[in-house]
C-alpha positions, -999 to 999 in steps of 0.1 A, spaced: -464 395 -580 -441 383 -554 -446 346 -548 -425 319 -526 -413 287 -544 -405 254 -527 -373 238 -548 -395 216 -566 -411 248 -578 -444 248 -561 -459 272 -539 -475 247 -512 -447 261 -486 -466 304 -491 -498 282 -490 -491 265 -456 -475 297 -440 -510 316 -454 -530 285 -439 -510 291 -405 -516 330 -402 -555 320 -410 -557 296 -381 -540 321 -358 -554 350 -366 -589 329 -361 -575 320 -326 -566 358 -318 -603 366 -322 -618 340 -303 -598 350 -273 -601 386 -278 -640 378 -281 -638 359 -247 -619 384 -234 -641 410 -235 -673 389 -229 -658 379 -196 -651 412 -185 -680 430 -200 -698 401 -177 -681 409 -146 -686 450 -153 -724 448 -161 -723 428 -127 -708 452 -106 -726 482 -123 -758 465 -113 -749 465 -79 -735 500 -79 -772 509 -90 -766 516 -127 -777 500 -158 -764 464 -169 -762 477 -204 -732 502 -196 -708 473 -193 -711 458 -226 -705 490 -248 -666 490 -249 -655 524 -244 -687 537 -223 -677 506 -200 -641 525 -186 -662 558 -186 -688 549 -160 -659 526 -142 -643 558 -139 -671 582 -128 -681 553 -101 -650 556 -90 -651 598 -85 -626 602 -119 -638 619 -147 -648 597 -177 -630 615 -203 -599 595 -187 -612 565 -210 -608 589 -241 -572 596 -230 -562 558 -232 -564 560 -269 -533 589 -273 -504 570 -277 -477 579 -243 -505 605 -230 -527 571 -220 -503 557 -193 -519 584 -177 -556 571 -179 -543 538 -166 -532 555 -133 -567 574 -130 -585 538 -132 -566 528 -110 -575 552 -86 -613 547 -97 -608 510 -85 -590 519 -53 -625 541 -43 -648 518 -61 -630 491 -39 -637 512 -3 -678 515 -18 -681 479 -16 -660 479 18 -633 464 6 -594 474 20 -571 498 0 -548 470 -3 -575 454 -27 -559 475 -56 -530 458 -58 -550 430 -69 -566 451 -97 -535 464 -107 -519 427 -114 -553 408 -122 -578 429 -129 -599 404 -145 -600 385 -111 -604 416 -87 -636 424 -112 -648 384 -107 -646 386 -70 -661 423 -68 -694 411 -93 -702 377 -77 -692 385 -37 -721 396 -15 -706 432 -8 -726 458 -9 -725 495 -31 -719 522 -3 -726 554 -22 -707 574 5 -676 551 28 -662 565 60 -628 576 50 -604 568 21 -618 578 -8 -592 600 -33 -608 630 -39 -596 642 -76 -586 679 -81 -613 700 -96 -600 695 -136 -604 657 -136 -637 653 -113 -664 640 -131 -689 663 -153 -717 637 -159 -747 631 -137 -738 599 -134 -721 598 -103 -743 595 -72 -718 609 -49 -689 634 -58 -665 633 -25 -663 664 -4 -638 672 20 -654 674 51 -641 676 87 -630 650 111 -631 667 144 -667 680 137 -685 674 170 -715 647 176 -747 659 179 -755 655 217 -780 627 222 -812 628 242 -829 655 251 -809 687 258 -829 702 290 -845 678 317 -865 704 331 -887 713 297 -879 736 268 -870 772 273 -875 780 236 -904 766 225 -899 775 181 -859 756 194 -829 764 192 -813 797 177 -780 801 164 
C-alpha cells in the first residue's frame, strides 16, 4: 500500500488532498446535473413548439436525434458523436440541423453563429421567444444528400428541391365570357 506521510509522520496531508478531490468531484456533478437540466429544459421547450413530444428532450442521446431529424439531418449523426475524431463530423451536421431549425422558426441564417458559440443561449431564446414552428420556410433550408437524410417518421417535412421560376397560378376566373369546357381544363 502506497501511502503519503507528512514529516511528522502522519497522513492528514493524503487525507486533505482525498477531502479536496471529494468536494470537487461533488461540484463537477452538480454543474454537469445543471447543465443538462437547463438544456434538456430549453429542448423539451422548443420540441413542444415544433409539435413533438416534451419527453424527447430529457432522454440524453434521443434529445440530439430528434434535434437533428427537426432539422432535415439524419439522427444517426448523434451516434456518430461518440467515435472518437469521426464525431467532429456530427458536430457540423448539428450545426446544420440548427441553421434549418433556425429558418422554421423564421429566424435569419446568421442566427447560427450564435448556436455555434452559445448554444445554450440560442436554445433559451429559441424555447421562450414567441416564434412560431414553420414546417415548410420559403427558401434556405440545406437539403442533405440522400445517405445522411433522415430514415425516421419523425420528420414532418423532408426538403425537396423544387423550382423557383415555376409560374403563379393565374388568379380569377380564366374566361369572362363562361366556360368552354364544362368537366375543365385538360392538359
Amino acid at each position: 500500500m502506497i501511502s503519503t506521510y507528512d514529516s511528522d509522520g502522519s497522513a492528514s496531508g493524503a487525507a486533505a488532498a482525498l477531502l479536496i478531490t471529494i468536494l470537487f468531484s461533488a461540484f463537477y456533478v452538480l454543474i454537469f446535473a445543471a447543465v443538462y437540466v437547463v438544456t434538456s429544459w430549453f429542448l423539451s421547450k422548443i420540441f413542444v413548439k415544433a409539435g413533438e413530444p416534451a419527453w424527447k428532450g430529457w432522454v440524453p442521446v434521443y434529445n440530439s436525434w430528434t434535434f437533428l431529424e427537426l432539422g432535415g439531418q439524419a439522427g444517426w449523426w448523434a451516434l456518430v458523436a461518440f467515435v472518437p475524431f469521426v464525431g467532429l463530423a456530427s458536430t457540423v451536421f448539428l450545426c446544420i440541423a440548427a441553421y434549418n431549425i433556425g429558418l422554421r422558426f423564421a429566424k435569419s441564417g446568421a442566427w447560427v453563429v450564435m448556436y455555434i458559440l452559445v448554444p445554450y443561449v440560442w436554445w433559451g431564446i429559441l424555447a421562450f421567444d414567441r416564434s412560431v414552428w414553420n414546417p415548410q420556410p420559403l427558401a434556405g433550408i440545406f437539403v442533405a444528400p440522400d445517405w445522411a437524410r433522415p430514415t425516421s417518421a419523425i420528420l414532418r417535412y423532408v426538403p425537396q428541391a423544387r423550382p423557383v421560376y415555376a409560374p403563379q397560378p393565374p388568379q380569377g376566373p380564366q374566361n369572362p365570357q363562361g366556360p368552354q369546357n364544362p368537366q375543365g381544363p385538360t392538359y
